[in-house]
Phi, psi and omega in degrees: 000124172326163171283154170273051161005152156217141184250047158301352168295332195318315187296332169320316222239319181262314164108008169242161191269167173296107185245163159232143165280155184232016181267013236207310274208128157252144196312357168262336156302293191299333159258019157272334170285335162293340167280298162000284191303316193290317187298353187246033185015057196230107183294190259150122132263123189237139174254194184017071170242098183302153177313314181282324162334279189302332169295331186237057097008190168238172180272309166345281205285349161293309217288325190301341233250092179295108168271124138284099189307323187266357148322305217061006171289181171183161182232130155239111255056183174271161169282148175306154130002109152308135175305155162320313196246121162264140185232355167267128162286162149223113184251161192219136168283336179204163171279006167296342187268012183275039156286295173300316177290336175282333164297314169299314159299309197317312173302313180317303186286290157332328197229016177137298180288155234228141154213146161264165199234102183246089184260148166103028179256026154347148182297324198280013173223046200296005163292331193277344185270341174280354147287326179279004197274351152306305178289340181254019158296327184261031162263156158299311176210147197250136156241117180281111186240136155212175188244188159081218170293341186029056183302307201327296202275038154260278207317313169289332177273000168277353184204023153227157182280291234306141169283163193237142175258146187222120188251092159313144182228165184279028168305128173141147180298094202054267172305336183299352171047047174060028157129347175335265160328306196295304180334296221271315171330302168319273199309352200230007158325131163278342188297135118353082175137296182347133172221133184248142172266197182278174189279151184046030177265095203271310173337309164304292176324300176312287209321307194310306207291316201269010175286313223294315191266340157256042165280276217292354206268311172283042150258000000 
């Protein structure tokens, strides 16, 4: 098996922690990188870690191992104290995108910060996003995750200051080409700002949100 690298300087050098996609990855890389980790004391985020992935684990490392299923994700050590104030929102056009959004808190949650989570406010319902639209006025920064057409993160960078980040998911029917459409919609946004991740990178989406808060969070 290649040698395994690990970038624990990262949070030194970036302000983000050291993560593994684990979707790539066979369960004998990932505990090799969970001995790592533990022998170097370095707490640990793994995304895309599937149920069968995570099943054949040794039971040591499920037992080290906070897993979220429907995240699909894990942590391994505890997480910091969370801020006081949410100051990111994560908004969803439906629930189906709720996977992707549990990733993002989650990163979110790794690395400190506090988020509120407002899902199922999809266009095609647009009263429901027009309850939410106070609060989510007063965030710093908004991430938009929807499928479909994936209007939601125009329509909201149409009526808040915050810049809004926009994660397309492969939610969606035929044409929708697994997150295509949504994809190319972000990017051909008219809202002024709008910064699209890759489809379904919620991980990403976090990572972005949180360089974004800690300029201003150090002042």
């Amino acid at each position: 098996m290649t040698d395994i690298i690990m970038d624990f300087q990262r949070t030194a050098r970036c302000g983000i922690s050291e993560a593994v996609l684990c979707e790539y990855k066979d369960s004998d890389q990932i505990a090799a990188i969970l001995a790592m980790a533990r022998q170097q004391q370095q707490r640990l985020l793994l995304t895309r870690l599937s149920p069968e992935t995570y099943q054949q684990l040794d039971e040591q490392d499920q037992h080290q191992l906070n897993w979220f299923p429907t995240a699909q994700c894990a942590i391994l050590g505890e997480n910091p104290p969370l801020t006081a104030e949410a100051v990111i929102g994560v908004i969803s056009g439906g629930a189906s995108d709720r996977r992707v959004c549990e990733e993002i808190q989650l990163t979110l949650n790794f690395h400190g910060i506090s988020c509120q989570l407002h899902q199922d406010l999809g266009v095609a319902g647009l009263w429901r996003l027009q309850q939410h639209l106070a609060q989510l006025q007063r965030y710093k920064i908004i991430i938009a995750v929807a499928g479909m057409e994936a209007a939601l993160p125009t329509v909201v960078a149409g009526l808040v200051r915050a810049p809004v980040i926009a994660v397309p998911t492969s939610v969606g029917y035929g044409i929708s080409a697994g997150g295509q459409v949504a994809l190319n919609a972000c990017l051909a946004s008219c809202a002024g700002g709008v910064m699209t991740m890759n489809i379904d990178n919620g991980y990403g989406a976090a990572t972005a949100a949180i360089r974004i808060y800690q300029q201003f969070a150090a002042t």
